[in-house]
Structure formats: C-alpha cells, structure tokens
C-alpha positions, 0 to 999 in steps of 0.5 A, spaced: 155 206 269 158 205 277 165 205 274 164 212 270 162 215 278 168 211 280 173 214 274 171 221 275 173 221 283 179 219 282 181 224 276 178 230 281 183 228 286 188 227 281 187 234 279 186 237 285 192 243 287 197 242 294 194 244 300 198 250 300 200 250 294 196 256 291 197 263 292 193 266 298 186 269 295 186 275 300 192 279 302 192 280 310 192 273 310 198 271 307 200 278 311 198 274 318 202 267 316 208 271 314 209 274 321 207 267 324 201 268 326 194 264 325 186 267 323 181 265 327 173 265 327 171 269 334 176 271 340 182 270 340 184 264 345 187 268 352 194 268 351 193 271 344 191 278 341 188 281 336 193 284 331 188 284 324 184 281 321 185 275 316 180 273 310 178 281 308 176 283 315 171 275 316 177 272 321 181 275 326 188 275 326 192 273 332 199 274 335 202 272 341 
C-alpha cells in the first residue's frame, strides 16, 4: 500500500504545468508583468509606486 501513496506523487508531479506556462487568470496581472513591473501584498517598497492593481484589485501593483 506505501508504494500506491509513493506512485500517486510522482504522477502528480509529472503531470504538473511549468511554473509560468499557464495563461494568467487575471488580466491586470499579466498587464503589470508586461510592463515589467511586480504585484505586491501591502505598500510598495520606498523607491516604487503604486501603478495598479494586480490579482483583481487583491495585490498592488508596483512600478519603478
């Protein structure tokens, strides 16, 4: 039966998509990243301001 538990993780992890791979689920985000900015939980750091919002307005969007 250990074996089972052991089979079932490594098929999981086989079938698991690149990290990135996938099309983002929310479009201000992929529209943050394109411009090379990042979405952060909280305030931005001191040299970044905020230029929208990331994850359906749950994240901030930071920019240089």
């Amino acid at each position: 039966m250990r074996i089972l538990y052991l089979l079932f993780a490594i098929v999981f992890l086989l079938f698991q998509a690149a990290p990135g791979s996938a099309e983002p689920l929310f479009a201000d985000t992929a529209e943050c990243r394109a411009q090379g900015n990042f979405c952060r939980a909280g305030p931005c750091p001191p040299t970044f301001a905020a230029s929208g919002t990331c994850h359906g307005g749950l994240l901030r969007c930071c920019s240089k």
